[in-house]
C-alpha positions in Angstrom: 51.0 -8.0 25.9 49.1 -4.9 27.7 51.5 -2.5 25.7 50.4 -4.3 22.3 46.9 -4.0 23.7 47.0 -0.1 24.8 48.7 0.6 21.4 45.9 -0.9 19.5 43.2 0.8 22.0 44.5 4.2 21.7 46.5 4.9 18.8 44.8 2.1 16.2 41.1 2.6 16.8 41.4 6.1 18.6 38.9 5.1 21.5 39.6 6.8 24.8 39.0 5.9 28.3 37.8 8.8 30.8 37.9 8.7 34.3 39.9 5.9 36.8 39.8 2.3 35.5 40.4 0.8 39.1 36.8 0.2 39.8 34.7 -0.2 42.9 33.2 -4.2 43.6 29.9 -2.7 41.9 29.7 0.4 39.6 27.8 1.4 36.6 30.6 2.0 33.6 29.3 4.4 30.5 30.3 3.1 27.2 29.7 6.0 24.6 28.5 6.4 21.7 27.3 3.0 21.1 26.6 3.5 16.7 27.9 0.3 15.6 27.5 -3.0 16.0 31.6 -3.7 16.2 31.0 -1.0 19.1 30.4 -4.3 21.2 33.8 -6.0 20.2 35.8 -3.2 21.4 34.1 -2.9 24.2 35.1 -6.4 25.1 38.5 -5.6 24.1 38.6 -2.4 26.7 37.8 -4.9 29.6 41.3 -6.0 29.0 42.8 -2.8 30.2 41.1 -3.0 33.4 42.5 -4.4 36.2 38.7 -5.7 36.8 38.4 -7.4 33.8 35.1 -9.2 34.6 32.8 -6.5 32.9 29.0 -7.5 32.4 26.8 -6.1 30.0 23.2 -6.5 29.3 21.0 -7.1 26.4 17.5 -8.1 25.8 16.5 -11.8 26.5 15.5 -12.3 22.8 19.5 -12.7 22.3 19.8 -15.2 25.2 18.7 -18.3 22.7 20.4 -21.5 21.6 23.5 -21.2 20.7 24.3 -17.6 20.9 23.2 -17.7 24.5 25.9 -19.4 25.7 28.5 -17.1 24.1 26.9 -14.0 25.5 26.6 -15.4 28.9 30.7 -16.9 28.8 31.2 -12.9 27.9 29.1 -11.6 30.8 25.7 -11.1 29.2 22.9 -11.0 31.3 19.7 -11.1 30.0 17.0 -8.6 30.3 13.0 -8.2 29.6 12.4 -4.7 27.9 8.8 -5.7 27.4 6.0 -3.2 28.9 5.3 -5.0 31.9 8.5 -5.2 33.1 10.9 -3.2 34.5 14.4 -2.9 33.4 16.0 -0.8 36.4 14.8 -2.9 39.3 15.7 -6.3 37.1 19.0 -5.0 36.6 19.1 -3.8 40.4 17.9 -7.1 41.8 21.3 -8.2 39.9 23.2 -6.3 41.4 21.9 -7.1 44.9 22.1 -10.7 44.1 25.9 -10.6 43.8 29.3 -9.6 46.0 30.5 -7.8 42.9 29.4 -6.8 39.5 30.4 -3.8 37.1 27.8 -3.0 34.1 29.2 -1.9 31.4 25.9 -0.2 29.7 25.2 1.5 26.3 23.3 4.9 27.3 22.0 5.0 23.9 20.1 2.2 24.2 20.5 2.0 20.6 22.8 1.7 17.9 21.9 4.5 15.8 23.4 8.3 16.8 20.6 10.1 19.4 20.7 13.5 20.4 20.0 12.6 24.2 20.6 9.4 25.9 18.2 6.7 27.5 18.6 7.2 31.6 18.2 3.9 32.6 21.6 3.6 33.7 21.1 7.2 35.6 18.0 5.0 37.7 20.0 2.2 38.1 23.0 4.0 40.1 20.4 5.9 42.0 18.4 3.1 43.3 21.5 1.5 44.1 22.5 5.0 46.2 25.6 5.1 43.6 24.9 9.2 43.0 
């Protein structure tokens, strides 16, 4: 079933994978570019090919509602508040403190539209965590 997968992955869709896919208990994984919204199915897809295949992502609480909440959550969602008051980074730290392992998969677009330079939250995030 992992060959049919791979074959689909790389030769059918044409995504690649860069770097080593046997990930620490907690890393920060780059998903790029982020332009469509079936950008977020494949994505869940690629977990497959890790050996780690529990691969969270985060999105912004106003997607965590009744009943698409649930979904997102049994696909490793975890909410976050973008609002002005808040901030992102140490929420999404705090996460990572709170558990033995996790692996964010993140979007450094931060968008879905093509940018010419990327958000750097997920830069912060790896360097409060003393990940760089």
């Amino acid at each position: 079933m992992i060959k049919i997968r791979r074959y689909i992955f790389f030769n059918i869709i044409k995504w690649k994978i860069i770097g080593d896919t046997d990930f620490p208990k907690k890393c920060v994984l780059i998903a790029a570019p982020h332009t469509h919204w079936i950008d977020f199915f494949i994505a869940i897809f690629a977990r497959s090919l890790f050996k780690q295949k529990k691969v969270s992502f985060i999105g912004k609480k106003e997607l965590f509602k009744f009943p698409l909440k649930y979904f997102l959550e049994w696909l490793g969602g975890m909410p976050v508040n973008r609002g002005s008051n808040s901030n992102s980074v140490d929420s999404i730290v705090e996460i990572f403190n709170k558990n033995e392992t996790f692996i964010l998969g993140i979007s450094p677009e931060g968008t879905r539209k093509k940018v010419n330079k990327w958000k750097t939250g997920f830069y912060y995030i790896a360097k409060k965590l003393k990940y760089l």
